[in-house]
N, C-alpha and C positions, 0 to 999 in steps of 0.2 A: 504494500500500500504506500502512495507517495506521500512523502510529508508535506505536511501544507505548508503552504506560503504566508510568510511573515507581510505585514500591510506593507505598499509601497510606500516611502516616505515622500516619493516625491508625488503623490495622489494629489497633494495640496498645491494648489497653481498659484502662484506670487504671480502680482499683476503691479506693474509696477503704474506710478504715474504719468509719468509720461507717452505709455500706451495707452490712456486715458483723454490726456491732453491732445494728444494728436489728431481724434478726429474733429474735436471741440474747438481748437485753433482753423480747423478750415471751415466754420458754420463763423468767425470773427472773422475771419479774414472773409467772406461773402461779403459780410453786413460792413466791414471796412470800405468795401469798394461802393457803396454805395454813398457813400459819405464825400462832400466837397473836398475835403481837407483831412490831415492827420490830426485824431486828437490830441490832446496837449494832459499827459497826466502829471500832475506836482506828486512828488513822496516827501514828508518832511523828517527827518531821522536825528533823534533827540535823544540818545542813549549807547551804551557802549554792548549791547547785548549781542552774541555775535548772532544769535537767530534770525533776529529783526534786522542786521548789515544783510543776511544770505537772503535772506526774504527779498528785499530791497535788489539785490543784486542779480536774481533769479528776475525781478521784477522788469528793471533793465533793460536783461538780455532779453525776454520774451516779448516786450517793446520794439524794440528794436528789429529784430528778427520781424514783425511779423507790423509794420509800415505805421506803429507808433509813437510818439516823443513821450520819451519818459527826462523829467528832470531832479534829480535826488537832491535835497537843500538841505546841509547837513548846518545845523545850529542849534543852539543853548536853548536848555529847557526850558528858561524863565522867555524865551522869544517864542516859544510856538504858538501862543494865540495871538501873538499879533500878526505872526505871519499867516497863519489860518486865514486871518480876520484879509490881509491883504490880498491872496488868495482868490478870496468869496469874490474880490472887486474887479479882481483883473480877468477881464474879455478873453485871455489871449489860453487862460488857463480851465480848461475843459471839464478836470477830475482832481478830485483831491484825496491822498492817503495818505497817513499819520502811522507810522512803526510804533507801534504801543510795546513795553510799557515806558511808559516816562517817569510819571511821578508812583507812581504803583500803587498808587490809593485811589479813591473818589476824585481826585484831580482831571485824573484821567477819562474819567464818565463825564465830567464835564465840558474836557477838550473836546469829545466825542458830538455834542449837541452844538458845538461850535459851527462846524463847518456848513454849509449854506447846504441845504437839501440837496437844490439843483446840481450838485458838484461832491455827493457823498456817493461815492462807489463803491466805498465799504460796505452801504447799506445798512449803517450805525445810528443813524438818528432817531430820532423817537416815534419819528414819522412813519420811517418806514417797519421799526418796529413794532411800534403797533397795529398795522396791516399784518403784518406775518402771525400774531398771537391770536389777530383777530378772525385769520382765515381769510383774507380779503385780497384780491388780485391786484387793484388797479387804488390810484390816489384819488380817484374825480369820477364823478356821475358819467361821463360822457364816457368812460374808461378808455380814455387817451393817453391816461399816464400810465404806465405798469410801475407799481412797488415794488425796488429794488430788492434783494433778499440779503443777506447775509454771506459776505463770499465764500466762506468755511462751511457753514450749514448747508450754502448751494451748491459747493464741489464734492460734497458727500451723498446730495442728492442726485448729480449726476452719476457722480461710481456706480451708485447703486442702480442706475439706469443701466450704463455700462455691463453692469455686472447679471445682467437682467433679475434682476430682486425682485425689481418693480415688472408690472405685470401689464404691459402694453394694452393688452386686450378691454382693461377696465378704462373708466372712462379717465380724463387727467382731473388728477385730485381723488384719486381713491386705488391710484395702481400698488398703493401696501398695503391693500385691505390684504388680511391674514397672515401679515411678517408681524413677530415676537422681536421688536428691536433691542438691545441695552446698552445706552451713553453713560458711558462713564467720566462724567464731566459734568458742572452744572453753572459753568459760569456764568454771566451773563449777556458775554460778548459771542461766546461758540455754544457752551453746551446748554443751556436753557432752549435758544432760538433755534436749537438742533430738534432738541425732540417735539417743540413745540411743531416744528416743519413736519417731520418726520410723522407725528400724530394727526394732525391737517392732512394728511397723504394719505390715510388710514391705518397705518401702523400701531400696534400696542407697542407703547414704549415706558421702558424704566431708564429715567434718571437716576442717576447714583452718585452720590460727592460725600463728603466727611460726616455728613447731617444725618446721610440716609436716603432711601429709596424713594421718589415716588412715580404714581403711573401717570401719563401722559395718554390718553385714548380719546375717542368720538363717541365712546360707546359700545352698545352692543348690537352688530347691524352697522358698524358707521352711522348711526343715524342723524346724529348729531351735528349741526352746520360749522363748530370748529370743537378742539379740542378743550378738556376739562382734567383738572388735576388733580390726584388722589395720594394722599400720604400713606404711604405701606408701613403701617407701625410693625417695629421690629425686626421688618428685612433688610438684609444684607448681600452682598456678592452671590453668593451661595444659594440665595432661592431666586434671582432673576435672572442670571448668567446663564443655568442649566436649561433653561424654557425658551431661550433665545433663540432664535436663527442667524443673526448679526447682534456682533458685538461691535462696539466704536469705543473707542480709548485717545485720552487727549490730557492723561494727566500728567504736569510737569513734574520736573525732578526724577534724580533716579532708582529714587525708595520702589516706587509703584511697582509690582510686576502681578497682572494679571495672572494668578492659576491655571494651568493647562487644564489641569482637571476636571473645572469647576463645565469646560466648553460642553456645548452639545457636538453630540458627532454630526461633522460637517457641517460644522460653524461658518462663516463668514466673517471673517475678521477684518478691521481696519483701524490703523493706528495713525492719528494727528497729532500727537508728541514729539518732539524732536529732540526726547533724552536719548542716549545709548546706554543699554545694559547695562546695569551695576555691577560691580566684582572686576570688571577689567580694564588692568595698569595701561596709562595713556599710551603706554609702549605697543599694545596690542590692539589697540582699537581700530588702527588699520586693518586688522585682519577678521572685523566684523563683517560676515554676511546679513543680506536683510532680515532671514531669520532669527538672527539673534540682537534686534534691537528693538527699542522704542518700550513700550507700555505692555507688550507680551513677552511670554516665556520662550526661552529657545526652542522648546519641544512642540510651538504651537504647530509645527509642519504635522506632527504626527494625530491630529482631533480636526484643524480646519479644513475645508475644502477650498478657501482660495482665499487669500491673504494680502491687503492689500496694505505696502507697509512704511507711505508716508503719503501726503496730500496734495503739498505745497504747491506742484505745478500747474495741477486742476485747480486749484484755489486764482492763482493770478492770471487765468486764461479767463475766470468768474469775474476777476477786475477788468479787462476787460471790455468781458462780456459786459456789464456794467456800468462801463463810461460809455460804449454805442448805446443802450438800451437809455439809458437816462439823458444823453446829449439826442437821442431820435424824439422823446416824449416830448422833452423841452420846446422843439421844435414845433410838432405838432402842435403841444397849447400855446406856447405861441402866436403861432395861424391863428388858430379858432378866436383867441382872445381878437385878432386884431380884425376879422371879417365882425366879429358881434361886433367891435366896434364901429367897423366899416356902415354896417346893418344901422347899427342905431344913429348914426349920422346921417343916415337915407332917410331916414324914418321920420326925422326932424326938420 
């Protein structure tokens, strides 16, 4: 009798970002050419973090590359809002993004509401966050403006297109009716507006951060027009992890390491951290493979089914996406405003 076969390890497919980005950069570069001119993105870089330089630097080259002006204005913290504030004023400058963190407190939520709507590409301001929690597409009745989304939240909803998670066949805005999500994050800036997205989609989702668990759903049936939020008293890692079909991990620092064990078989993994594993001397870090970094355990090849094990580039293909989609609406209302006007000068 033959002995059986040990699982393959390589069953788990690593899907890296950039195979991600790439078809995503040619749906930008469409909506590029459509455009009179190159947009003009500002980055404003107020901290020595070296995430937020590669971020920045990623940002750039993807600029660049693909027929947009990016310009990085690296200055003192105590100057960012007034250059913000400058920013908002000048014609010349399209899109505005701020490398967080600066002040690393409430400072920074306030930088955050600084920048002029029309020109947040981050998709940070209140505005448009309150659209996304509210479940709501567009800023204005006429639904000329599209609400910008979250570029992190929206490059994880893309993966998960990608990754076909999401279920085409349903109509948009319900294609995760029946995905068990869990974010392991609850910030304000990524993980909150994550699962908030991700439940708006139809997804059951558990938040999880230091506090504890809670569910993010529509319901039972999606029936429900946005999502509602439910505190899981007493649960942990260990009862929402196991029920998951996709897990999302975004926690800093390199204490965190998700349990292998804790996965469902043929999990879905995807990690927006950008620690590397704990336990190994700088000397060796070169010699990290993907599977051994980030917010998961080296052994996660051996539980997920495909592993996606950083974000970043999907994220600034979302910025973007972002400064077309927000510099096209502008335009639009624009028009409108200026025919009503046109209109009511006739009328007169």
């Amino acid at each position: 009798m033959a002995a059986d076969k040990k699982a393959d390890p390589t069953s788990c497919k690593m899907v890296s970002a950039s195979a991600v980005a790439k078809g995503l950069l040619i749906e930008v570069s469409e909506g590029l050419s459509k455009q009179g001119k190159s947009p003009l993105l500002a980055g404003f870089l107020a901290n020595t973090d070296p995430a937020a330089r590669k971020y920045a630097e990623w940002t750039d080259r993807t600029c660049r590359e693909n027929g947009f002006k990016f310009e990085l204005r690296e200055i003192d913290r105590e100057d960012v809002e007034a250059n913000i504030l400058a920013a908002n004023e000048d014609d010349g400058v399209d899109g505005i993004i701020v490398y967080y963190p600066i002040f690393g407190n409430r400072q920074d939520q306030y930088l955050q509401q600084v920048t002029d709507v029309s020109k947040d590409v981050e998709g940070l301001s209140h505005r448009y966050i309150f659209k996304l929690y509210h479940n709501e597409r567009f800023l204005d009745k006429d639904l000329s403006q599209k609400s910008l989304l979250p570029c992190t939240p929206l490059a994880v909803l893309k993966i998960l297109d990608y990754l076909r998670v999401s279920n085409s066949i349903l109509p948009y805005g319900n294609r995760l009716f029946g995905r068990s999500i869990t974010v392991v994050n609850r910030s304000e800036t990524v993980g909150r507006p994550l699962a908030a997205l991700l439940a708006n989609d139809g997804a059951w989702v558990y938040s999880v951060d230091v506090t504890g668990v809670q569910q993010f759903t529509r319901g039972e049936g999606i029936r429900k027009s946005r999502h509602e939020v439910l505190d899981k008293e007493g649960w942990g890692l260990e009862n929402c992890v196991p029920l998951s079909d996709v897990v999302i991990c975004g926690v800093p620092g390199e204490s965190f390491k998700l349990p292998t064990k804790l996965l469902k078989e043929g999990a879905v993994c995807i990690n927006f951290s950008t620690e590397k594993v704990c336990g190994f001397p700088p000397s060796l870090k070169h010699q990290l493979t993907d599977f051994d970094n980030k917010n998961f355990e080296v052994d996660i090849k051996d539980k997920a089914s495909i592993y996606v094990p950083a974000i970043g580039k999907v994220t600034i293909v979302m910025l973007l996406r972002n400064l077309l989609v927000g510099k096209n609406s502008n335009v639009v209302a624009e028009t409108r405003l200026n025919l009503r006007s046109d209109s009511a000068k006739t009328e007169r």
